[in-house]
C-alpha positions in Angstrom: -5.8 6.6 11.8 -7.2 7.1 15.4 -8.8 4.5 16.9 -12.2 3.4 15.9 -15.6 5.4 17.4 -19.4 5.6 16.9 -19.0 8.8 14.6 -16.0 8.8 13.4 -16.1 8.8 9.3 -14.6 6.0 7.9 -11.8 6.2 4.6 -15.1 5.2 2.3 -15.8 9.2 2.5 -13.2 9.7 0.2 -15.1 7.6 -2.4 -18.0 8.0 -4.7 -21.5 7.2 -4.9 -21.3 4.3 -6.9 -17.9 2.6 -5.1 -19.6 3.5 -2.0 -22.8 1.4 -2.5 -20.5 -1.1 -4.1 -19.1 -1.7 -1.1 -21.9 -1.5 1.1 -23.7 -4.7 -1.3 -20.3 -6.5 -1.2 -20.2 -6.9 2.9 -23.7 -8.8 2.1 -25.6 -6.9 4.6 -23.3 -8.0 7.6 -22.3 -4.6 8.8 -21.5 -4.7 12.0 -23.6 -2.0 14.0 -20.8 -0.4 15.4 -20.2 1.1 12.0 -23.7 2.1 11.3 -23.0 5.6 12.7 -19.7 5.8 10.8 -21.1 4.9 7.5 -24.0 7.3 7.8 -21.3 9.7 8.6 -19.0 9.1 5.9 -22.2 9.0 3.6 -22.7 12.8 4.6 -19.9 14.0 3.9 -19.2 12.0 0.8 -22.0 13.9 -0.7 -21.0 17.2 0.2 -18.4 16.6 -1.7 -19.8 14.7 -4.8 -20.5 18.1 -6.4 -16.4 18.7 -6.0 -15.9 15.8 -7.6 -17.9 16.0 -10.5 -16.2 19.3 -11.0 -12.5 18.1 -10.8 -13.4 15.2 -13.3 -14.7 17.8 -15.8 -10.8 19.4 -15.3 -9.3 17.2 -15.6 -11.1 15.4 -18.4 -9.6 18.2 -20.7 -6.2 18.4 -19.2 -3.2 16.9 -21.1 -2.7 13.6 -20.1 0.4 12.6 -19.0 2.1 8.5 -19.8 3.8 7.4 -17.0 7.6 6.4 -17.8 9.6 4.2 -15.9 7.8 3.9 -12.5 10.0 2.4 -10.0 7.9 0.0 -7.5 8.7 -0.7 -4.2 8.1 -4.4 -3.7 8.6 -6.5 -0.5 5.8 -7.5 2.3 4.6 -6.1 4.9 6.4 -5.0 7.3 9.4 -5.9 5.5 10.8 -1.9 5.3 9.2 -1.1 2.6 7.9 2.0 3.9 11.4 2.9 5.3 12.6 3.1 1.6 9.9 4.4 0.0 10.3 7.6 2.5 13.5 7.2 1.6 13.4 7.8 -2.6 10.6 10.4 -2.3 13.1 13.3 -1.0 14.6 12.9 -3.9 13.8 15.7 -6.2 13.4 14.0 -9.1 11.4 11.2 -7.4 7.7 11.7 -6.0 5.2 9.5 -4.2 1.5 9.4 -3.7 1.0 11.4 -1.0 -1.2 10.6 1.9 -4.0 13.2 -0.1 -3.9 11.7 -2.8 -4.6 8.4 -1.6 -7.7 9.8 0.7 -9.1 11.8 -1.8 -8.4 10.4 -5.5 -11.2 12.3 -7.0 -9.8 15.6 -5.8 -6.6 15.8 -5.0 -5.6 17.8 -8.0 -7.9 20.5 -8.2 -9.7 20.7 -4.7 -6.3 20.0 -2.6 -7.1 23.8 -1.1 -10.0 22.0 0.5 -8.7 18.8 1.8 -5.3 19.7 3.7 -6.8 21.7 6.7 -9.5 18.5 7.0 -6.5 16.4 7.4 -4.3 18.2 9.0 -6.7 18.1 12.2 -8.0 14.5 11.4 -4.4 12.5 10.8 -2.7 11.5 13.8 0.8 12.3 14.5 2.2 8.8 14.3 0.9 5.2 12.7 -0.6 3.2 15.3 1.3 0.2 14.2 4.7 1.7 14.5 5.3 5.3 15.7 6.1 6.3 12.5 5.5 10.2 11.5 2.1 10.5 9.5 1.5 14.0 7.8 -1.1 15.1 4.9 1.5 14.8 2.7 3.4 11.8 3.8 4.2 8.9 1.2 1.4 6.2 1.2 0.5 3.1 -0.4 -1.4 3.5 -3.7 -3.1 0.5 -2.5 -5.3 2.8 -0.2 -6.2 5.6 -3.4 -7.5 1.8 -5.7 -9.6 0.4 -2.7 -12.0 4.1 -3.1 -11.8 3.5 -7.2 -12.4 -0.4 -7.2 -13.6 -2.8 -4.2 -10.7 -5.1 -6.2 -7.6 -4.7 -3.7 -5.8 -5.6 -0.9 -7.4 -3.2 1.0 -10.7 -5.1 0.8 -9.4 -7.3 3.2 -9.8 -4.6 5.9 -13.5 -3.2 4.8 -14.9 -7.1 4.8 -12.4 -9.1 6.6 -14.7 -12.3 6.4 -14.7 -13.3 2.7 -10.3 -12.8 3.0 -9.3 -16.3 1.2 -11.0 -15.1 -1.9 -9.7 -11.5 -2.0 -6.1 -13.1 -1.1 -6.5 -15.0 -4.3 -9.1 -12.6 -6.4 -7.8 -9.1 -5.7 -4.0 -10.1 -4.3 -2.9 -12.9 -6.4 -5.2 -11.3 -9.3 -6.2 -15.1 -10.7 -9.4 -14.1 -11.6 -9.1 -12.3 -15.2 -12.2 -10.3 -14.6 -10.9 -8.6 -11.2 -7.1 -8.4 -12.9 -8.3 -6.1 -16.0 -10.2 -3.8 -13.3 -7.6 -3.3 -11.2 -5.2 -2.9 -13.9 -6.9 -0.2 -15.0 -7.6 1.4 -11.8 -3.8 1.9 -11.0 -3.5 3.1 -14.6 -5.8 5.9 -14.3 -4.2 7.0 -10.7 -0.6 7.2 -12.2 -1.3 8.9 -15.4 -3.5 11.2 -13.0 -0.4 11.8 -10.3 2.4 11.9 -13.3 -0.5 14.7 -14.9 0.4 16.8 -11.0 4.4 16.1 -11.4 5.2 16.4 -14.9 8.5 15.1 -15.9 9.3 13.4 -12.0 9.5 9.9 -11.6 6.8 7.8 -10.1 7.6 5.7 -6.8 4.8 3.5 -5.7 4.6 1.0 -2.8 2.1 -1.9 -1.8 3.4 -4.9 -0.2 0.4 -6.7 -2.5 2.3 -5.7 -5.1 5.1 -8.6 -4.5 3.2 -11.1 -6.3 1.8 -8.4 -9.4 4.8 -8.1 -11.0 4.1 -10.2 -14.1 0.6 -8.1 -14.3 2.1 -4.5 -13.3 4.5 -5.2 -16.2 1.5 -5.6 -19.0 1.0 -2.1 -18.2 4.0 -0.6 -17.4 6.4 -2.5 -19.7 9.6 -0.2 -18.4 8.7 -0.3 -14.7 11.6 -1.1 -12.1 11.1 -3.1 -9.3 13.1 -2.8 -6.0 12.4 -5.9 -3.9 13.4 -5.5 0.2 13.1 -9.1 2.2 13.3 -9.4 5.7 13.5 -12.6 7.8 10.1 -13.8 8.2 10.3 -14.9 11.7 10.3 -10.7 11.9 7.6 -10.2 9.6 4.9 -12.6 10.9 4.6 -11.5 14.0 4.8 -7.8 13.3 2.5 -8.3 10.1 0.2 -10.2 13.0 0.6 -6.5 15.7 -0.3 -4.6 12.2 -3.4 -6.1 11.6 -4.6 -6.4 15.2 -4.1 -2.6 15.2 -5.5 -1.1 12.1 -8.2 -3.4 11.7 -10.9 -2.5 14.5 -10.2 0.9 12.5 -11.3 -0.4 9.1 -13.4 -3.1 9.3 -17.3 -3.0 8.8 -17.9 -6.6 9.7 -17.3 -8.3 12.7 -13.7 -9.5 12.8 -13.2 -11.8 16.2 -13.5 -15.3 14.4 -11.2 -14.9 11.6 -8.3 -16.6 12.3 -5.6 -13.4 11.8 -2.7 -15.9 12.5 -3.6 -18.3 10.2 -4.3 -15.5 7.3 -0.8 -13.8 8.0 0.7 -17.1 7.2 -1.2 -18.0 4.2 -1.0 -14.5 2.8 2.8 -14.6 3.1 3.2 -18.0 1.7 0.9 -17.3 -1.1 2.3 -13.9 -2.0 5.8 -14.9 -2.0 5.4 -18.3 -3.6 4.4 -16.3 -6.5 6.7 -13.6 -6.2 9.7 -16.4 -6.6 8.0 -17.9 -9.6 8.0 -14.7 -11.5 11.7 -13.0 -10.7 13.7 -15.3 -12.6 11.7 -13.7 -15.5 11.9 -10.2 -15.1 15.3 -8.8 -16.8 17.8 -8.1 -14.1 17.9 -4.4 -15.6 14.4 -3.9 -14.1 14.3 -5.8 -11.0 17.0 -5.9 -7.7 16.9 -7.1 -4.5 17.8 -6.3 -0.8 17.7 -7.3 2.6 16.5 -5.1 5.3 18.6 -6.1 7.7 21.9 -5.1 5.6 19.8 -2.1 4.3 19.0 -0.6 7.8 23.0 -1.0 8.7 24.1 0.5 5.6 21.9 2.0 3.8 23.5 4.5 1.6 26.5 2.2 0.5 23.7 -0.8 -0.4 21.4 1.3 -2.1 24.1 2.5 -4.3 25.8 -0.9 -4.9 21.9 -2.2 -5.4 20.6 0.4 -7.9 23.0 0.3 -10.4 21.9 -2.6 -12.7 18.3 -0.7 -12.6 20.5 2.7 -14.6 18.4 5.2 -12.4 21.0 7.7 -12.0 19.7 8.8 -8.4 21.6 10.8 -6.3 21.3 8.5 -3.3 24.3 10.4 -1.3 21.8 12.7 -1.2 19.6 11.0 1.5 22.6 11.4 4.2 21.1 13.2 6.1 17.3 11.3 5.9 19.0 8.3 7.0 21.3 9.9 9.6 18.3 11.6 11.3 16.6 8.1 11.6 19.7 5.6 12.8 18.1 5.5 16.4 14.6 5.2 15.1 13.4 2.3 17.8 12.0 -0.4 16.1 9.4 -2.6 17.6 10.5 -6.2 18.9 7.8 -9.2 18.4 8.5 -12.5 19.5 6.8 -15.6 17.7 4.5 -17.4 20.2 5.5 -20.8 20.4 1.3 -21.7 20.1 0.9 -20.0 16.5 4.3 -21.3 14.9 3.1 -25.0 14.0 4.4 -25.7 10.3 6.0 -22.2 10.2 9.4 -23.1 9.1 7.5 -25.2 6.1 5.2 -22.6 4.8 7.8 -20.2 5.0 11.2 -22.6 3.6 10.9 -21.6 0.2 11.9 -17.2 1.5 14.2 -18.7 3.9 16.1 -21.0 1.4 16.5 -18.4 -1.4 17.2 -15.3 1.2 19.7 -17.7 3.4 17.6 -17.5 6.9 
């Protein structure tokens, strides 16, 4: 996203009515006035196309509904390459991802797509702040993005209303709160059978780095899901997951971010996450969840995907991303160092990852 103005209309637009105002009574009437403009903005243009949304719900109400079978979930957290690898799957043929559309625009990306690709072809940047990365209408994105316009319930939230993040982290992230669970639940439920409904008979590939510690809950509704994990050392991730954040959140947030403590929530949400992540794989059958490490991945990455996938009996032509991964060796990735000031009881919070993963 470009960087934040007056006018510019925030991803709310892509909402409805009543998620909308659900959001606007969640920030507890500390907007920060900054965003006024951009809210009033959005607010416009969400209604103009409220009518287009009521119209692609009546559609699709009495389309055939499609079950999602055996999604395969990118898991792994931030900036851990997940992104790199869900690319990656999606130019497979068989395999699709939510696309950048469909993420922005959940209410009417299946019927009113006509509509909404010139909009973002002159809105979307060419490359993600954070990392250079290519960005296009259709680009793979996190699904994460599509539930925060269906349900305030999400990782996501963290960006609208930055000040209450310890109880999102443990509400919306960690999904201890039954309540929050069933609704998000059945917010990404509705979104797949909705996406599998647009690519009959593909295969599903979603990513959220959240996702890492819903497995056990992601299961409960998709009982033949596959998981791919990717880990990378965290003395990468912290401080790139800290550059992420200082980036995209000006561009999000509707609340006045400069006292939260960003090192300190970086930390915590990576302990947190993680912790739980390592106290549910032993349980998943090894048949439906593998792991890798970036740093071999990026190296090799056709040789460990192959030797990687097989337990999960995918059958995907992975020789067939040659060329993907050929055209992205010299990618140039960004190099953070860990300030000596914001690494106090780093190694502790973080020994459980670097124990298991041998860092």
């Amino acid at each position: 996203m470009r960087n934040s103005n007056f006018l510019q209309p925030h991803i709310l637009m892509g909402s409805n009515l009543i998620q909308f105002f659900r959001v606007i009574l969640k920030l507890n009437f500390s907007i920060k006035g900054a965003s006024i403009g951009r809210l009033f903005v959005s607010f416009f243009i969400l209604m103009l196309f409220t009518p287009f949304r009521f119209m692609e719900a009546v559609l699709y109400f009495f389309a055939k509904k499609e079950e999602v079978k055996q999604p395969i979930f990118i898991i792994g957290h931030f900036r851990s390459g997940t992104t790199f690898l869900h690319d990656a799957l999606n130019e497979l043929g068989d395999v699709v991802a939510p696309r950048m559309i469909d993420c922005l625009y959940p209410y009417m990306n299946k019927y009113f797509q006509f509509m909404l690709v010139p909009i973002l072809k002159k809105a979307l940047p060419e490359e993600r702040l954070m990392d250079k990365m290519k960005v296009t209408w259709d680009s793979p994105q996190e699904e994460e993005f599509a539930l925060s316009l269906m349900t305030f319930d999400t990782s996501v939230s963290f960006l609208y209303a930055p000040n209450a993040n310890f109880k999102q982290l443990n509400d919306s992230i960690l999904l201890n709160e039954e309540k929050v669970k069933t609704k998000w639940l059945k917010a990404h439920l509705k979104f797949a059978r909705k996406l599998q409904s647009m690519n009959k008979g593909k295969t599903l590939v979603f990513k959220s780095p959240s996702n890492t510690a819903r497995v056990k809950e992601l299961l409960e509704i998709y009982p033949d899901a596959k998981f791919i994990h990717i880990v990378r050392n965290p003395k990468d991730v912290i401080p790139s997951t800290l550059h992420l954040y200082t980036k995209i959140l000006p561009e999000f947030s509707l609340q006045d971010a400069s006292d939260i403590d960003l090192n300190e929530y970086v930390i915590n949400f990576y302990e947190k996450v993680m912790d739980k992540y390592l106290q549910t794989k032993f349980d998943i059958p090894s048949s439906q969840l593998v792991e890798l490490k970036y740093e071999e991945f990026v190296e090799a990455p056709i040789q460990v995907l192959t030797n990687v996938l097989k337990p999960l009996n995918l059958n995907l032509p992975i020789d067939d991303l040659t060329a993907f991964f050929a055209a992205r060796k010299n990618f140039k990735r960004n190099d953070f160092k860990l300030m000596q000031e914001k690494t106090e009881g780093f190694q502790q919070r973080c020994a459980p990852v670097i124990k298991e993963y041998g860092y």
